[in-house]
Every structure is written in structure tokens, then in C-alpha cells.
N, C-alpha and C positions, 0 to 999 in steps of 0.2 A: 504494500500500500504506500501513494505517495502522494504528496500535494501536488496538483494541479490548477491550471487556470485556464479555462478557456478564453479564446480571443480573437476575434476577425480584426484583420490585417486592412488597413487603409479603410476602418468601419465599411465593409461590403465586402460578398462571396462568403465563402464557405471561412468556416469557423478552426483554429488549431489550440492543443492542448500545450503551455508552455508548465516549465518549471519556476514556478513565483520566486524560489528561495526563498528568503526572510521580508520580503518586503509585501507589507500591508497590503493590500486590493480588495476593491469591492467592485460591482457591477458600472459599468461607464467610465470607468477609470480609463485614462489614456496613457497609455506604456511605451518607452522601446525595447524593442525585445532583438534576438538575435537569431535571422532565417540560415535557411543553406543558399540565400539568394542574397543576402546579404544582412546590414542593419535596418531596420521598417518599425514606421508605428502602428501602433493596431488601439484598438478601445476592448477592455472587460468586458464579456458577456453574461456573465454570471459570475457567482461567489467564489472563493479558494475553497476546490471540496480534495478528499481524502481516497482516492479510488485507488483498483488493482490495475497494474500499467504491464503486467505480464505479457499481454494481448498485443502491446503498441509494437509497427514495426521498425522504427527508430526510435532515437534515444530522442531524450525531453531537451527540448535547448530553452536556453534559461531569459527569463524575463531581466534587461537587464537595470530598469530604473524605471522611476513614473516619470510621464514626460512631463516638460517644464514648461513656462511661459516663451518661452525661445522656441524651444522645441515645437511648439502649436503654431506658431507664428511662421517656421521655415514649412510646415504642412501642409497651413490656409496656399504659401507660395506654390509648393507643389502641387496645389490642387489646380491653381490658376495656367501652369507650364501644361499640366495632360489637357485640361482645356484647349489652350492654343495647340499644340502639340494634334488632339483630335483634328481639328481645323486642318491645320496644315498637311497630315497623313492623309485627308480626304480627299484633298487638291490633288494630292502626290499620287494617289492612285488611280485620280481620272485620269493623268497626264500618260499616265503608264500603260494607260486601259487594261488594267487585271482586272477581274472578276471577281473580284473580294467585297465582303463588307466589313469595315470596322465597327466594331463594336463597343471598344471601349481600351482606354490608355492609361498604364499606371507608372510612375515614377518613385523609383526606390527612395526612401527618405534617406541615404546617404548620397542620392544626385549621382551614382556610377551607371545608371541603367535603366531606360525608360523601356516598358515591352508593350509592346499594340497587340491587342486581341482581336483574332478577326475569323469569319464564317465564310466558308466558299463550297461549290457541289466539290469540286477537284483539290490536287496538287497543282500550288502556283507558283509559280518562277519570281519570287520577289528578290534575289540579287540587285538588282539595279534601285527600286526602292530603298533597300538600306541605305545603300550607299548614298542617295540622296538626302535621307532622315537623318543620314552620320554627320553628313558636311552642313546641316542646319542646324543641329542641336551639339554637338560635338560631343556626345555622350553616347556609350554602347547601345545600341538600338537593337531590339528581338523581338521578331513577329512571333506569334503564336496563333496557331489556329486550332477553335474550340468547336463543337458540338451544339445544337440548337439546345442540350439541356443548360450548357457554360454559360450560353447567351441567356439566357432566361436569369438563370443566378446573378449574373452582371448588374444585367440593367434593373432585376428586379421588380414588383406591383403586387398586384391581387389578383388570387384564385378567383376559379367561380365559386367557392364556399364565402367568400368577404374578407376572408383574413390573409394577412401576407404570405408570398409563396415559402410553400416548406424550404426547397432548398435555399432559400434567404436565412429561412432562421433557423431550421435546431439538424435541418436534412445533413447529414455530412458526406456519404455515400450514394451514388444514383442503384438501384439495385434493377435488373429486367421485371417489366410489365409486359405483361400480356394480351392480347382479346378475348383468353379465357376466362382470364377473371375476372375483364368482366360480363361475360356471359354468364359465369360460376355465382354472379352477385347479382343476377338478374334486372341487369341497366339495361336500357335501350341503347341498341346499337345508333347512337346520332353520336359524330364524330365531336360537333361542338357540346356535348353534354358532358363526355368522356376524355375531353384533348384537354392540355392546361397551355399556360399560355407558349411555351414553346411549340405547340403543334406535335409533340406526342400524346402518347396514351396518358393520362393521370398517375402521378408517382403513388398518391393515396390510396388506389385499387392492390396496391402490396398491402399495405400496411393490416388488413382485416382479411388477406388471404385466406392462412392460415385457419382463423375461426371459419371461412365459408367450408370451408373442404373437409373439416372436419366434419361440420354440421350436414354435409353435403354427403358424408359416408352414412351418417346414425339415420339418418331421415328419411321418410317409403319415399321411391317413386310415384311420380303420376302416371297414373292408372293401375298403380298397385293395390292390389284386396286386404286389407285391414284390418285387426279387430278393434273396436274401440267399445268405449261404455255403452252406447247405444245399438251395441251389435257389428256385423261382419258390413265393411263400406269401400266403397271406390273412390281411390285418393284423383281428388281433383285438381287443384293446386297446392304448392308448398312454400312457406315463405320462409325462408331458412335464417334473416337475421332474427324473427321472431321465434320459431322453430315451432312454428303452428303448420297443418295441413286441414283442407279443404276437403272435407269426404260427402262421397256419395251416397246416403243412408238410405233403406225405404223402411217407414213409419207409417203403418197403417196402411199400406196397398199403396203412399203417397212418395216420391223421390225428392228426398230433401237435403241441402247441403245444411254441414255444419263443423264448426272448426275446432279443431281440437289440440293440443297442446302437447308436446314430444312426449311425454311424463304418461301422459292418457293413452295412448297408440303403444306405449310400451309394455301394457299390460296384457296385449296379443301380439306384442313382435315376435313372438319366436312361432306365431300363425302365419305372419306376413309372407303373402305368396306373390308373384306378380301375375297379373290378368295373362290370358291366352287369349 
């Protein structure tokens, strides 16, 4: 077990665990810390907590001070340089006509390394770009080109649930989604109901996998024959985050649906036959 801190780097993208040492933090605190990209500042995302790092596959590099009055002030600077910097990489790419889009520019807070992030179908030939970016800024200059989920984390907004996108705040890892699940989670196939804003599938359709598939083994089929309280019935629908089924009953010479609840249907599952 060891202290940890988490911390988004230039406050935006995805989140890293640093080594606080001895120095106090709380959530919003703005830090310099030390990357394998160099020295950068980043802001607290939460409290100094105590976890197992067994897991981690590097080692923890260490938080190395809270930032200062100076140190916020050379920041607010760098925020104004990837501004211009955007501008200019924009120009620089029409001129070149590549096929790229930028997306977004960051500027190392020790000023050795500005990197352009940028979206394209292909491999682009930006040699000559560099070298244009090199002789304007005279700083190491590195494209990078990210994935429409990187893009989404960059620039950041709102899901269709109202709240900010996962991977803005706590996502750390993108994991494969499927059209199974959501089929397994019984959504409408409408792209805009199920896509987030990057234009894939919803990273959230993971996250309650697990419960569907489970619930999705325990649970009769439709049109499987049943026993339930009210006698032997034909399962009509099933809603598995509920874990209720819709059965077929006949009552009196009369064919009546009625819903019954996992717990209720379990007291003739081991009757459950499927129709022929």
C-alpha cells in the first residue's frame, strides 16, 4: 500500500496517479510534478488516498512541489502560445494540403516541447510540416495522431445522459464495446441513441455488461413454458435490468399476461422447458 495522488496534466484528458511524498494536497491543488515527457503542471483530482500499486505498470514519479504564483502565471503564458500555436499549425496544414485535422496543442511547462494532436483516415507524410513549426516556434515540435475516442477526451462536453463525458473524468482506460451489448441490454438499434459524442458505440454499454449476461443466463426465454404461482405460462417478454418476465397464463378459459418477478418463476425453474 502506498500514497497516491491523482492528477490531470494541463487540467484536461485522462487522469495519472503521482507519488505526493510528504507534501500536503487536496483536491484542485495545482502541482509540478515530474512526467517521462518531461517537467508539467497538472491540478488534484481528488484527495491523497492509501491504495495497493502492485497492479501499476510503472513506477510512481513523484509530485515535485505545489505550484507557485510564478509558476501559474508562466501557465496562463503557455496557454496563450498553444492558442497561437493552434492558429498557426492550421494555416501550416492548409498550405501543405495534408489531410489532417488538429485537434488540439499542448506545451510542456518547461517550454522544450510543444506536441499537436491531430485525427486523419491515413498515415501522413508531415516531415515538411515540422520543419516549418520548428523554424516558427524554435522548440521540438511532435505531431501525434489520436483516435476519435482521444479526440473526444481532448476537447471534451456532454453525454446524452447530461453529465460530463466519462472519459473527461474518472474513465482512465477505453475498454471494446460492442453491438451486442447493446442488443444484450435491449436499446434500440438508433445509432444516435447509442453513439457518444465521438461517433462510436457508448463506452457506458460496458460498464453494466456484466450484470446483463448474467441476468441474461438465470432468466427463461421468450417463448419458454414456465411454472409460476399462477400455474404453467408462456414467457412473453423479459426485462432483465428488472429481472421480471411477461407470461402467458390462461385463467378461467381467458389468456392473460402477467408479470412476475425472477424469485417467483424460480419456484418451477427446474420445470422450465422451452416451447416446440
Amino acid at each position: 500500500m502506498k500514497n497516491v495522488v491523482s492528477i490531470r496534466l494541463h487540467g484536461r484528458g485522462k487522469v495519472y496517479y503521482f507519488d505526493p511524498q510528504d507534501i500536503e494536497l487536496h483536491t484542485n491543488d495545482a502541482v509540478i510534478v515530474q512526467t517521462s515527457q518531461g517537467i508539467d503542471l497538472g491540478f488534484c483530482t481528488g484527495e491523497i488516498s492509501n491504495i495497493d500499486i502492485s497492479n501499476f505498470e510503472h513506477e510512481l514519479k513523484p509530485v515535485m512541489r505545489k505550484a507557485t504564483e510564478e509558476d501559474l502565471e508562466h501557465f496562463a503564458e503557455n496557454l496563450k502560445l498553444e492558442a497561437e500555436a493552434f492558429e498557426i499549425a492550421k494555416e501550416k496544414i492548409q498550405e501543405h494540403e495534408l489531410n489532417m485535422r488538429l485537434v488540439d496543442v499542448e506545451c510542456m511547462f518547461d517550454n522544450q516541447r510543444i506536441i499537436f494532436y491531430f485525427t486523419a483516415d491515413g498515415r501522413i507524410d508531415f516531415r515538411d510540416l515540422v520543419k516549418d513549426l520548428a523554424s516558427v516556434f524554435c522548440l521540438r515540435i511532435e505531431l501525434r495522431q489520436i483516435g476519435v475516442r482521444d479526440e473526444a477526451r481532448l476537447i471534451g462536453g456532454l453525454g446524452v445522459c447530461g453529465h460530463e463525458l466519462c472519459c473527461c473524468s474518472f474513465l482512465q482506460d477505453f475498454y471494446p464495446v460492442s453491438i451486442k451489448m447493446a442488443k444484450q441490454q435491449n436499446l434500440a438499434m438508433n445509432p444516435a441513441k447509442i453513439s457518444g459524442a465521438c461517433g462510436r458505440l457508448l463506452c457506458c454499454l460496458q460498464y453494466e455488461h456484466d450484470a446483463y449476461v448474467d441476468a441474461y443466463k438465470r432468466m427463461p426465454k421468450i417463448g419458454q413454458i414456465v411454472q409460476t404461482p399462477l400455474g404453467q405460462g408462456k414467457v412473453a417478454t423479459v426485462n432483465l435490468l428488472k429481472e421480471t418476465a411477461r407470461v402467458f397464463i390462461e385463467i378461467d378459459g381467458d389468456t392473460e399476461t402477467k408479470t412476475f418477478k425472477y424469485d417467483e418463476l424460480n419456484q418451477g425453474q427446474d420445470k422450465c422447458r422451452s416451447s416446440k
